[in-house]
N, C-alpha and C positions, 0 to 999 in steps of 0.2 A: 847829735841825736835829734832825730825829729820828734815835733808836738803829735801830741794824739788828736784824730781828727774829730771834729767836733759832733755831736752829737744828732742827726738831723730832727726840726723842729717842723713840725704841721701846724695851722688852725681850723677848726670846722666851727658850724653853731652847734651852740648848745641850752636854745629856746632863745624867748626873750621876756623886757621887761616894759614895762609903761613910764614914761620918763612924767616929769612935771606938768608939763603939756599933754600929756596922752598919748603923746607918739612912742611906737617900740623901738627897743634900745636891745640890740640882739647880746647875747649872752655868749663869748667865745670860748672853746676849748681849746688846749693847746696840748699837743701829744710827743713824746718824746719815747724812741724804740735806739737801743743800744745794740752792739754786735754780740754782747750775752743774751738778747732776747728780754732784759728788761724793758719795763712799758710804764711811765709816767704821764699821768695825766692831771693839768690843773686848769680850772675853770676862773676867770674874774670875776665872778658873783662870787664875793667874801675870800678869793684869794685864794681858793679850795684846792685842795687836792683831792680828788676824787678819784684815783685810781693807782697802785702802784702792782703792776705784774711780775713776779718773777719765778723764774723755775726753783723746780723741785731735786733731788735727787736720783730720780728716775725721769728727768726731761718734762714733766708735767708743769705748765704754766697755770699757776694761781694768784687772784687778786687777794694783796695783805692787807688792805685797808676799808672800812668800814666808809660807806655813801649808798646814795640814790640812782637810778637809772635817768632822771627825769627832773627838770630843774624847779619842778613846782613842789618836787619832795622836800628841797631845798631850802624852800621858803616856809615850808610849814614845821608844825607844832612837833614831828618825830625827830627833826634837826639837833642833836645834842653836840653843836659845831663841831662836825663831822669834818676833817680833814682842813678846817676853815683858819685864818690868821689873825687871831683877839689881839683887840688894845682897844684905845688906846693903852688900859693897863690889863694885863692879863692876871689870873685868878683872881682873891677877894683883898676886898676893902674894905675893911672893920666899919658898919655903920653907913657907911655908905657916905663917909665927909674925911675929910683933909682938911688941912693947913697950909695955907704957902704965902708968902712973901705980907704977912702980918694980914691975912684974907682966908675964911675959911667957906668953902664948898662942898655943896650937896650935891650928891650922883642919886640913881636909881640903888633902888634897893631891891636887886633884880634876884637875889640868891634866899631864897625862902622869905622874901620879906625884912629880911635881918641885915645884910652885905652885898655891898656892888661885887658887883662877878662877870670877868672879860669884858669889859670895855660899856656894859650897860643894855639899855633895850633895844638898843640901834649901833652895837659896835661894828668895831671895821671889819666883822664875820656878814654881817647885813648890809653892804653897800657894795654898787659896781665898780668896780676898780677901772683906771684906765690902762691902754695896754702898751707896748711895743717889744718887739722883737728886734733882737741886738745876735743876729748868727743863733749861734744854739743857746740864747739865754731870751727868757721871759722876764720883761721887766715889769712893774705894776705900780702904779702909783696911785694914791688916792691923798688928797685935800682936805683935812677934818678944820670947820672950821672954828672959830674964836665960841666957847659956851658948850660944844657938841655934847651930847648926855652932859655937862654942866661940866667939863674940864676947861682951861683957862689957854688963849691964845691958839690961833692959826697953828696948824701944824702938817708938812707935806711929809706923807709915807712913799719908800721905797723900798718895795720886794722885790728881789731879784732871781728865779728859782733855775737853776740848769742841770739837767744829769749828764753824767760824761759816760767817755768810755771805761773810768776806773769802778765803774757800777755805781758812785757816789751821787746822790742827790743834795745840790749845795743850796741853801736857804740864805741869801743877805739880808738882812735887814739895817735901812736906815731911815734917819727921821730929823728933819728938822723944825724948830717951831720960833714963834712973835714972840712971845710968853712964856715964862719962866713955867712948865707942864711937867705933871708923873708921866714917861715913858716906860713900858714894858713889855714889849712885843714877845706872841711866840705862835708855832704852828699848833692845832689841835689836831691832828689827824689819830686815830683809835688803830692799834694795829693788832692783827694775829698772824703769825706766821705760818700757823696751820691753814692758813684758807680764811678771808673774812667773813664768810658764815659760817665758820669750825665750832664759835662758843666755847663755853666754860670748858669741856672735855679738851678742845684744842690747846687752848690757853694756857693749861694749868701743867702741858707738857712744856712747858718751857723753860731754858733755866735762864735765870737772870743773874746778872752782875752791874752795879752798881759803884762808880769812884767815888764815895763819900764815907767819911767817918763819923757825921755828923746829922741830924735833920732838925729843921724847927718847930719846937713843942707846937701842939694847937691844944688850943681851948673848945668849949663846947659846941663854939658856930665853926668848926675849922680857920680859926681867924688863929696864928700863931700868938704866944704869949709874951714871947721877944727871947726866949730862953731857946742854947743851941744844945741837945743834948747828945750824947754818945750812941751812936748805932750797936756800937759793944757790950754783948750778953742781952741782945733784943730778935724780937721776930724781924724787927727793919734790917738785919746787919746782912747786907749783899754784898761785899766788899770780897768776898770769893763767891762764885757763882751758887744759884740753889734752887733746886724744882719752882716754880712758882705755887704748884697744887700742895708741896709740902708742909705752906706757910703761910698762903691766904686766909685762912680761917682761924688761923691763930693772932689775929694782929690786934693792938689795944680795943679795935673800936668794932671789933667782930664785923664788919661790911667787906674789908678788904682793903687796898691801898692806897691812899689820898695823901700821902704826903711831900713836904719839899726836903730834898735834900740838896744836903752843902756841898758842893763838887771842890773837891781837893786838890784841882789846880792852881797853880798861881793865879792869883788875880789876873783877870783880861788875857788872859793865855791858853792859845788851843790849846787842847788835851784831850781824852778818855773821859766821855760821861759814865758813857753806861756799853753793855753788849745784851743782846738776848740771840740764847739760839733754840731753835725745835729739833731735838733730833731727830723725830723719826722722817722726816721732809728734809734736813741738812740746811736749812736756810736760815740765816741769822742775819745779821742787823748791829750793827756798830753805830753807836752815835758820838762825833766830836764837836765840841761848840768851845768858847769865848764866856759865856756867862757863870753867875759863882753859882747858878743853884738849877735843880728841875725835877718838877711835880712827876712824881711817877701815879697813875692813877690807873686802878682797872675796873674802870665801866662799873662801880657800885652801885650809881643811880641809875642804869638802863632798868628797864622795866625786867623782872623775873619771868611774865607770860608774853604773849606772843604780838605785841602791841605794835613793834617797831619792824616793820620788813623793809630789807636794803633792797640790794639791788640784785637783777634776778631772782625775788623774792626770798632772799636768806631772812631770815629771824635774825635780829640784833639782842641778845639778853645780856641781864646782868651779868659778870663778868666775861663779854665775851671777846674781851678786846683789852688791848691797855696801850696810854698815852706815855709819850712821856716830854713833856714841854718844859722845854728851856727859857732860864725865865733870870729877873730878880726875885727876890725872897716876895713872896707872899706880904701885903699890907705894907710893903716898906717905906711906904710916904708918910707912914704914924709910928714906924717905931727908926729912930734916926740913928741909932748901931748897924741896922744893918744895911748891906748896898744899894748906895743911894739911886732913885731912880727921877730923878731934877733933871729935866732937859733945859737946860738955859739959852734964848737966845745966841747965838755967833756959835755950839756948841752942835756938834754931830750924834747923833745916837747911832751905833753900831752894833750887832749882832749878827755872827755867822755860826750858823749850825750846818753840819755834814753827817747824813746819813747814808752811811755805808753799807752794801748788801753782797751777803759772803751765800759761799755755798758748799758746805760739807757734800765732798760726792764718794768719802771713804765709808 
């Protein structure tokens, strides 16, 4: 049986940047178009994805992911790491300090002043990655070094992103570090599958399904309490599909969806996170990963009025999109039940997520 052929990869610029010296440091985009007419696009400035096209059910190509047209949008203040790769640790950090090998550290307290959140004021969403090109796969590496936002030891990152012909978009991630370090890598990219300037109306057509029986309580900063509670007899229970619009405004904290859930796979073993489909567009989205847990969020904090314009000038609002990032549990370098996230010298950090895109054409 023959291999499927690989996917073809382009690069073009996509601006630049000023390096230490002053000199520009061009900014690459890398494009990837499949025989279904999917279109992947990711940029090295924070490892982005800023583009993902794919048809509709009447042959109509729509972009599902929330970005900019222009890489200075990138860099400024409407960036709510838009398609972008956090860590070193991804979501929050109670306080913004750790414990580790009888030493404790202070981060930024970058999430209302109260908790570090994705990797700090200068995570791996805020740096040039380096690049190479392996056939159809984009490899990206970047060097954080020994103190970086105030985590401990050297540590070299490896993202590998490729889409195939099975419509999958595969996400590697790996990490090794000097220094006994929190690892927690994961992608942020904001999706709707109605269109990424569809908004709340688009969104709320969707129905979701979620593999978890389980999510971690939060407390008042969304900092979990160390408690795993039952999705059973709640507005969180996705575990058979359910409108999104049905149940966003019923949820504990009246905003919408921010939490992490427990993924019911075997430990370290692919599986079924989540599915979301649109019907009236037939395009859905399968997610499989490796990790025990992932933040379903929908865009609570985007702004409500018209403050944030993507790209070909869509409006970005409050819920008009929703993430869903694979992850270790929230905080878990202070609470020691849940999965540890200690990258130890001589040890590998791994995570593979696979985003799958299906298409209802009945």
């Amino acid at each position: 049986m023959s291999c499927p052929r690989p996917v073809p990869l382009t690069v073009d610029a996509f601006g630049s940047l000023p390096d230490q010296s002053g000199a520009a440091r061009e900014v690459k985009r890398f494009t990837w178009t499949n025989s279904k007419r999917t279109t992947v696009q990711v940029i090295n400035w924070g490892a982005t994805i800023t583009s993902i096209q794919l048809l509709d059910n009447a042959g109509h190509l729509e972009d599902v992911v929330t970005g900019f047209d222009h890489l200075e949008q990138y860099l400024g203040p409407d960036n709510r790491f838009f398609g972008a790769t956090v860590g070193r640790v991804a979501n929050r950090i109670a306080a913004g300090k750790f414990g580790l090998e009888g030493r404790e550290y202070s981060l930024a307290k970058n999430n209302n002043g109260v908790n570090h959140l994705h990797g700090g004021v200068k995570g791996f969403d805020k740096v040039l990655w380096n690049y190479h090109v392996k056939g159809s796969q984009l490899v990206l590496t970047y060097l954080s070094p020994d103190l970086e936002e105030g985590y401990p030891g050297d540590v070299l990152v490896t993202v590998t992103f490729e889409l195939t012909e099975a419509n999958e978009l595969r996400i590697d991630y790996r990490a090794a570090a000097s220094k006994p370090t929190p690892i927690n890598l994961t992608n942020h990219s904001y999706f709707n599958l109605a269109g990424h300037g569809a908004g709340p109306a688009g969104l709320y057509e969707h129905a979701i399904q979620i593999n978890a029986s389980q999510y971690t309580e939060l407390g008042a900063t969304l900092i979990p309490t160390g408690k795993l509670l039952d999705v059973a007899g709640t507005e969180l229970d996705f575990r058979q599909a359910r409108r999104l619009g049905d149940v966003i405004n019923r949820v504990p904290n009246a905003k919408g969806f921010d939490f992490n859930y427990c993924i019911s796979n075997p430990p370290g073993q692919m599986g079924l996170v989540m599915r979301a489909v649109h019907p009236p567009s037939g395009r859905g989205l399968e997610l499989h990963c490796d990790q025990p847990g992932v933040q379903f969020y929908t865009g609570n904090a985007l702004p409500e009025g018209d403050e944030i314009r993507g790209k070909r000038g869509a409006i970005y609002r409050k819920h008009g999109a929703f993430c869903i990032e694979t992850q270790k549990y929230p905080d878990a370098v202070n609470q020691a039940h849940f999965p540890s996230t200690i990258l130890y010298p001589g040890e590998q950090y791994r995570h593979v997520a696979v985003f799958k895109f299906t298409l209802d054409t009945a």
